[in-house]
C-alpha positions in Angstrom: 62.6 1.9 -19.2 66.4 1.7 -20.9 68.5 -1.3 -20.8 70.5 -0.9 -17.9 66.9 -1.1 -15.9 66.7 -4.5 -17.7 69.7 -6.0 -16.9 69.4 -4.9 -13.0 65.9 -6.9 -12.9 68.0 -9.7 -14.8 70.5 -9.4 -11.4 67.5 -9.7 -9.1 65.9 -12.6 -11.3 68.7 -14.8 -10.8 69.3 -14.0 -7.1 65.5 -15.3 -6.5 66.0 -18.1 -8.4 69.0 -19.0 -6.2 66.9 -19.0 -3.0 63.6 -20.4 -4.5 62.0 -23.4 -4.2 59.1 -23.8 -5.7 58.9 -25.6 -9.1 55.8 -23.5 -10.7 57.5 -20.2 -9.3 60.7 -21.3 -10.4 58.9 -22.1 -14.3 57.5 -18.5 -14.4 60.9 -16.3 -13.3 62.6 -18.5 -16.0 60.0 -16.7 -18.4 60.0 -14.0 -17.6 64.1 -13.9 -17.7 63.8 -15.4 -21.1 61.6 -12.1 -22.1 63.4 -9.4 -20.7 66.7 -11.2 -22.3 64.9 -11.3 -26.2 63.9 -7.5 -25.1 67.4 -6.8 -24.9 68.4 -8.2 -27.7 65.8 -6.5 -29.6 66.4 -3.0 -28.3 70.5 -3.3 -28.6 72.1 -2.1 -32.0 74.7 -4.1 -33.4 77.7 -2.8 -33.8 79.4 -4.8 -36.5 76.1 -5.1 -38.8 75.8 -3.3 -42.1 71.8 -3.6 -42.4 69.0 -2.1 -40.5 67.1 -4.7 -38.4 63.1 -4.1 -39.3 62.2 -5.2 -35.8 63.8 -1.7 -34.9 60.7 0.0 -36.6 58.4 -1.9 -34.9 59.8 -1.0 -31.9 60.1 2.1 -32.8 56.1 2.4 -33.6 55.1 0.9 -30.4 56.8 3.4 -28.4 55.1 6.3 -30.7 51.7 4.7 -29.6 52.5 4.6 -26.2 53.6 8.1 -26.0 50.5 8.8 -28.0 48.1 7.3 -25.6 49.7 8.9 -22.8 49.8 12.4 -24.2 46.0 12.1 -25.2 43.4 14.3 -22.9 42.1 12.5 -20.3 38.5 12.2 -18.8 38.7 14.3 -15.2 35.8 12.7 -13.9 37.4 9.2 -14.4 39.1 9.3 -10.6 35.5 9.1 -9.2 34.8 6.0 -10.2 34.9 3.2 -6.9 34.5 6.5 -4.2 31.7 6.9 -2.0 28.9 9.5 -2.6 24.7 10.1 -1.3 23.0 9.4 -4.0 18.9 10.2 -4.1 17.0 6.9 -5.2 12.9 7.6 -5.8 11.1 5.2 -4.2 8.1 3.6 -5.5 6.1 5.1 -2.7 6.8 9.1 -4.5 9.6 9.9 -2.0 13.3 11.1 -2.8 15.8 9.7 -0.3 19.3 10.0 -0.1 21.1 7.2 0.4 24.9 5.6 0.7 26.1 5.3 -3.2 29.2 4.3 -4.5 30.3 5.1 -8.4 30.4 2.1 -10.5 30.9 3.8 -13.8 31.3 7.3 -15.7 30.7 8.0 -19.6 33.9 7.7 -21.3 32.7 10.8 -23.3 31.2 14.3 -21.4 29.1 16.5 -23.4 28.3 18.8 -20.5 28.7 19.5 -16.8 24.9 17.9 -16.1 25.8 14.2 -16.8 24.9 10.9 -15.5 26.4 8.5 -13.8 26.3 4.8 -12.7 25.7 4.0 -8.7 25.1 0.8 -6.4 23.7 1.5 -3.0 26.1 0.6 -0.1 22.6 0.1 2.4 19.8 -1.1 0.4 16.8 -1.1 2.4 14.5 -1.7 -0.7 14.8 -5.2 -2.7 14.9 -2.5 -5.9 18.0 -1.1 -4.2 19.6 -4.4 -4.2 22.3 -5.1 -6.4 21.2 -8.1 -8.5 23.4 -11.2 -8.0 24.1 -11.6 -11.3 26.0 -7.9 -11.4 29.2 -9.7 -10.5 29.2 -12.4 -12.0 31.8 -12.5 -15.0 30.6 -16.2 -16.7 26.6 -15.7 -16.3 24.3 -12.6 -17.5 21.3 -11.7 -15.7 18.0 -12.8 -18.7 16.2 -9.8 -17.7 16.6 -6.3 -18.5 17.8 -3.2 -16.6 14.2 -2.1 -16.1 12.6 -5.2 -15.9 14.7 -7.1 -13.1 14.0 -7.0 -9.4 16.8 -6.5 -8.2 19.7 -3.3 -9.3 21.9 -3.1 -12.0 23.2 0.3 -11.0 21.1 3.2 -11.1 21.8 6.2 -13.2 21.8 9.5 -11.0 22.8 13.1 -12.3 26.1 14.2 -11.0 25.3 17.6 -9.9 22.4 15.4 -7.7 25.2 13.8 -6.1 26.5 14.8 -2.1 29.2 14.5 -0.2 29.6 10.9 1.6 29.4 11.4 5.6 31.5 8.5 7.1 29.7 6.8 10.1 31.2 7.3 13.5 30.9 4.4 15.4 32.1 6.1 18.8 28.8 7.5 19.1 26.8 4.1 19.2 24.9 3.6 22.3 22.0 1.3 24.0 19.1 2.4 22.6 20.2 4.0 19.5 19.2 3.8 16.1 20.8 2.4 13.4 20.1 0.6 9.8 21.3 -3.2 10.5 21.7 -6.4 7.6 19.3 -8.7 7.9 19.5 -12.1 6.6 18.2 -11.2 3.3 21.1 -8.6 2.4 18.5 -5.7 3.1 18.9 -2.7 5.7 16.5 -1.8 8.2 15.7 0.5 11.4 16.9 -1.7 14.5 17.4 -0.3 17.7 20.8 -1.3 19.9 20.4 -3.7 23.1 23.7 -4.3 23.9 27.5 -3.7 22.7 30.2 -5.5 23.1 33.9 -6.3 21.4 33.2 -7.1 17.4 29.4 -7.2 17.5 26.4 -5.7 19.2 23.0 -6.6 19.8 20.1 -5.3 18.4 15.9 -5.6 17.9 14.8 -4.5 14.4 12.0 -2.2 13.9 9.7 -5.3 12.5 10.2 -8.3 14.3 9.8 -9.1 18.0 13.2 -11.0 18.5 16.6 -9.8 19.5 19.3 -11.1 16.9 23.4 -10.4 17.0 25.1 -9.0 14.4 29.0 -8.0 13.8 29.8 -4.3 13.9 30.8 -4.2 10.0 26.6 -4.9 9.3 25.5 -2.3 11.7 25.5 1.9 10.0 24.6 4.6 12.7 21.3 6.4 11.8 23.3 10.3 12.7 26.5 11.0 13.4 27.3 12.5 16.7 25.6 14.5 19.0 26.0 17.1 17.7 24.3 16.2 14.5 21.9 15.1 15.8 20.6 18.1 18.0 20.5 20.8 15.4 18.9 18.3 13.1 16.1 18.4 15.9 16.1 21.5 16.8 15.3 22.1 12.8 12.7 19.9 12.9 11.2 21.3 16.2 11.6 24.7 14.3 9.5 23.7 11.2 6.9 21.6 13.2 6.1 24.9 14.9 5.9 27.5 12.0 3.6 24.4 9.9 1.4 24.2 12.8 1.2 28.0 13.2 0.1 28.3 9.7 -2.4 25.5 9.6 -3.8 27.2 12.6 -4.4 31.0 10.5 -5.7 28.8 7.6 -8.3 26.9 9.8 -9.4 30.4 10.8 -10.4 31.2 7.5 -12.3 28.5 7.1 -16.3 28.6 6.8 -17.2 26.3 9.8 -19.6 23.5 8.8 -22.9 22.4 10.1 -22.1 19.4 10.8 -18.9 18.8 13.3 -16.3 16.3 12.2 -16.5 12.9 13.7 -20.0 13.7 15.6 -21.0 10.1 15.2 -18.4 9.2 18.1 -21.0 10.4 20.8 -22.2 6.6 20.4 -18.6 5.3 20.6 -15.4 5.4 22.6 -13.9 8.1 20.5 -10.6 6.4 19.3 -11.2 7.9 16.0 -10.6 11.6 17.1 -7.6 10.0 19.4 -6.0 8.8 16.6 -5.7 11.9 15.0 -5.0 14.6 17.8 -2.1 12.0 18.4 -0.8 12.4 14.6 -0.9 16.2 14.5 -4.3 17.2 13.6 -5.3 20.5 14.7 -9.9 21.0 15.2 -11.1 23.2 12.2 -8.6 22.7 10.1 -8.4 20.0 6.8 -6.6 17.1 6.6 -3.0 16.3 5.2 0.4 17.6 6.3 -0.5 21.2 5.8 -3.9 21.3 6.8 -5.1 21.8 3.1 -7.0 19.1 2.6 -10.9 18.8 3.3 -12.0 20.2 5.9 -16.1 18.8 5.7 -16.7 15.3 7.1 -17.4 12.6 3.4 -21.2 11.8 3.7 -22.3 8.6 4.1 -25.1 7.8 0.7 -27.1 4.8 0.5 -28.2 3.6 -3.0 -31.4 2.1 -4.5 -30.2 -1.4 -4.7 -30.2 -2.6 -8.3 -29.5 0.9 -9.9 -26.7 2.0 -11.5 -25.2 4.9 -10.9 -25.8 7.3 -13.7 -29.6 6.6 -12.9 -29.1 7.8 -9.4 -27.6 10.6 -10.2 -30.0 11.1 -13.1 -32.8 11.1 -10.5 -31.1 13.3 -8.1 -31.1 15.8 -10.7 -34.4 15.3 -11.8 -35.9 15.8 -7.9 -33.2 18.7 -7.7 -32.6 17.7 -4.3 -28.8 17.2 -3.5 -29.4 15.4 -0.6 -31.7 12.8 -2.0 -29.4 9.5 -1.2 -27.9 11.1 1.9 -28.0 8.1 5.2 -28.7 10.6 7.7 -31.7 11.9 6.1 -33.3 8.3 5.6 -32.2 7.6 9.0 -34.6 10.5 10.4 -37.5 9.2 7.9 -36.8 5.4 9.0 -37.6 6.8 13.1 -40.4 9.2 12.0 -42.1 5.8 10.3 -41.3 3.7 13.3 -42.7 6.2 15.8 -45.8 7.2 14.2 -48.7 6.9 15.6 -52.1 7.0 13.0 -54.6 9.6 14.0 -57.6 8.2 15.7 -60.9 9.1 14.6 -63.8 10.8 17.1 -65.9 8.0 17.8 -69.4 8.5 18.2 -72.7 6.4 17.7 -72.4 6.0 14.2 -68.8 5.5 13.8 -69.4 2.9 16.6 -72.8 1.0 14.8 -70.9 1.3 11.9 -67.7 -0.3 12.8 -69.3 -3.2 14.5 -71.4 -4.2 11.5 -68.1 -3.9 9.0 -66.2 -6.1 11.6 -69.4 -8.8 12.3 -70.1 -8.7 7.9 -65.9 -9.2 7.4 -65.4 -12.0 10.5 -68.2 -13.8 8.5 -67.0 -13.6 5.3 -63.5 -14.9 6.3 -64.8 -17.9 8.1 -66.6 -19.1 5.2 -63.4 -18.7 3.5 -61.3 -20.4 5.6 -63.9 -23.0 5.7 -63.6 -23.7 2.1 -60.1 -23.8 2.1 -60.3 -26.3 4.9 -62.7 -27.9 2.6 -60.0 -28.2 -0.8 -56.8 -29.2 1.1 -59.0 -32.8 2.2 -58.7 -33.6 -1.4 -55.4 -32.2 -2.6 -52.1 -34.8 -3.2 -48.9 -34.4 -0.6 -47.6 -32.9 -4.1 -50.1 -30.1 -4.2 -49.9 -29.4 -0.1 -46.4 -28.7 -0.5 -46.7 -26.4 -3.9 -49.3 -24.6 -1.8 -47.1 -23.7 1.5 -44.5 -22.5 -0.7 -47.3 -20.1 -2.4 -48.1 -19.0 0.9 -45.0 -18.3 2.2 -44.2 -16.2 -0.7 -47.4 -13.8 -0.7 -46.7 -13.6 2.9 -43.2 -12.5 2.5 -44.7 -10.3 -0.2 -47.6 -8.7 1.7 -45.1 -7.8 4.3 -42.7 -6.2 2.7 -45.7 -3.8 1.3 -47.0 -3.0 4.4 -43.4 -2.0 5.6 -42.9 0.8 2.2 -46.5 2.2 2.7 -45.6 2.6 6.2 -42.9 4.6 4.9 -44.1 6.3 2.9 -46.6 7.4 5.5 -44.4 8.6 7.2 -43.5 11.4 4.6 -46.9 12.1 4.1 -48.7 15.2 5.7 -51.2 13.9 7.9 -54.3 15.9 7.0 -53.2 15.0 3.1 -55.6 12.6 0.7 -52.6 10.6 0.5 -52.4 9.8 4.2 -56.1 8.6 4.0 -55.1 6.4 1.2 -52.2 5.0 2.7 -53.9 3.8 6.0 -57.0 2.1 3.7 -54.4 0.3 1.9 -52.1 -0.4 5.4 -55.5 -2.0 6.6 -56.4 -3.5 3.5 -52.5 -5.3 3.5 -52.7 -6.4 7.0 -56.4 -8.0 6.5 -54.9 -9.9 3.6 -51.6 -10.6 5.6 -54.4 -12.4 8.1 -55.6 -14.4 5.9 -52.3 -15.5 4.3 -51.4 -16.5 7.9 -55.0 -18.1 8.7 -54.6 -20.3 5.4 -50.9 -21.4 6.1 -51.7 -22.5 9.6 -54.6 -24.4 7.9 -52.2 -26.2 5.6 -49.4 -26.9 8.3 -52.8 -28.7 10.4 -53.5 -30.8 7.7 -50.1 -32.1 7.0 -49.6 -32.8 10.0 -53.4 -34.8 10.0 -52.2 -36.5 7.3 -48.5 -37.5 9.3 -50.4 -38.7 11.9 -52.9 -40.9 10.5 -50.3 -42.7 8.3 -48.3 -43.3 11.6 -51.2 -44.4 13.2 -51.6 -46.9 10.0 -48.3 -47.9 10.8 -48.8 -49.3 14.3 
């Protein structure tokens, strides 16, 4: 800028200070007059004076500088810094989504064409997405780190990852369209249009129930146009079709198994296999997206209870039977041992004569020994009544519990084996024992309650 540019802005300066008045504004024209007149009288050379001013150098040097700084090479990427751009953001979930960016910063200094750059989502619709509060803010930090904050400090994102930025076209906003609305807690999510009107439109997000109404500047369409939007369907349509197609010639090289898949629902309703006809899954072929997953139902396995798992699998090897733990098998042995049905013997006139005298010789014996425990509890303390019960109750409990694992184990037994005979003798033996248990406990409840009676008799 030369002088005679000065001395017009010195013209305009005094004709607003003419028409102005404001004090303050009035103070700062009559400063910056009193500049641009000490600028001129630096930049002027005298013509009467015999020495050189050294302000002049100074001068001189600064313009140098400037010239300097503006001759220097500058960064090309610079201008993108402030304009709009999709940026991918990973998710925490695995996925890669594109998503409304807008270039905060660029490296003063490029090495290569592959660098990175500095974005802040424009539609956060994860709280990692959101910028954190204390981005902005010139007088206060945010006390955590980049990586270590909830919230965004601007994500770094390749430049070669980035794409062009699709303005929104709100012409194309209908009822019952999608779009990503702001919610009250700065984040964006799905909502579906209920009504439009001048400024603002109502809408229903995706995850609540009630109907809220929003200005226009919060609401971003979901696609942009119609036309968009069909051949992005009719791509979709396209590539649902040649996925299913191939899941379909994969399935038909699968082995089929021996057991169907979901053959337990023939006790229930069935919702199971509902569920996932309705999602895309295709009979005889495996699970996941592209039918690659298993294709064999899991196995439900019950445990010994109280056994670790490497001795389980220890004993598995050791019996060599792969199916060992498997539910379905000990749910056949469980009905095999319910339904069976010990083999009676012939009967004839010894078996008969023989029987009866076992049965008279037992009957005997255990009256006489109910009899004599009749005979101790008279003389036993309330102390050693109740130690007793509890005895009683626990051998019961006990004898029970055998009876029940012979009976299965009977029922894996062959029935013309030795170890069949030897598992109804100890069956009968364990029930005539269980008898007695029972015999002596109803004895012991009797004379308690003798005992409650006569004191309440005393009483009265």
């Amino acid at each position: 800028m030369n002088c005679e540019e000065y001395r017009q802005q010195l013209i305009q300066i005094d004709g607003i200070l003419e028409a102005c008045d404001d004090d303050q504004q009035k103070a700062e024209l009559l400063s910056l007059k009193q500049n641009i007149e000490e600028l001129l009288s630096l930049s002027a050379e005298p013509s009467n004076s015999l020495h050189h001013d050294p302000l002049d150098n100074e001068y001189s040097l600064f313009l140098a500088e400037m010239a300097k700084e503006e001759a220097a090479p500058r960064n090309p990427y610079k201008d993108i810094e402030g304009k709009k751009f999709r940026a991918p953001h990973a998710h925490r979930f695995g996925q890669t989504v594109y998503h409304n960016a807008m270039v905060c910063s660029v490296p003063s200094e490029i090495g290569n064409q592959d660098f990175e750059v500095r974005v802040l989502f424009l539609n956060p619709t994860h709280k990692e997405m959101l910028p954190c509060p204390y981005y902005f803010d010139i007088e206060k930090d945010c006390k955590f780190s980049d990586d270590k904050c909830r919230f965004s400090h601007g994500e770094t994102v390749l430049y070669s990852s980035l794409r062009e930025y699709v303005e929104p076209k709100f012409e194309f906003l209908t009822v019952g369209s999608w779009v990503l609305a702001k919610r009250s807690d700065n984040l964006w999510c799905r909502a579906k249009i209920k009504h439009i009107s001048a400024g603002s439109c109502t809408i229903k997000f995706e995850t609540q129930s009630k109907v809220e109404e929003v200005p226009l500047e919060h609401v971003f369409p979901m696609k942009s146009g119609d036309e968009e939007s069909e051949e992005e369907d009719s791509d979709t349509e396209t590539s649902a079709i040649n996925r299913d197609e191939a899941i379909i010639n994969t399935s038909l090289m699968n082995v089929p198994s021996n057991q169907a898949l979901g053959e337990w629902e023939k006790h229930t309703k069935g919702i199971g296999s509902r569920l996932m006809r309705n999602m895309g899954y295709i009979v005889g072929a495996g699970l996941g997206r592209d039918g690659l997953g298993r294709v064999d139902p899991v196995p439900a396995i019950i445990l010994p209870p109280g056994k670790s798992l490497d001795y389980c699998m220890k004993l598995k090897e050791r019996r060599g039977d792969v199916n060992l733990f498997s539910a379905d098998k000990k749910l056949k042995r469980r009905q095999r041992s319910t339904n069976f049905k010990p083999a009676q013997p012939k009967k004839d006139v010894f078996n008969v004569v023989n029987e009866a005298l076992r049965t008279t010789s037992q009957s005997d014996g255990d009256k006489k020994e109910r009899q004599r425990f009749r005979e101790s509890l008279k003389v036993e303390s309330e102390k050693k009544l109740n130690v007793t019960g509890l005895l009683l109750h626990e051998n019961i409990i006990k004898c029970e519990r055998a009876i029940e694992g012979y009976k299965e184990t009977l029922g894996r037994s062959p029935e013309d084996s030795h170890v069949h005979k030897r598992l109804i003798d100890k069956i009968t033996w364990k029930q005539d024992i269980l008898k007695m248990l029972r015999a002596k406990s109803a004895l012991l409840v009797q004379e308690q309650q003798t005992r409650l009676d006569r004191r309440k008799m005393t009483i009265f």
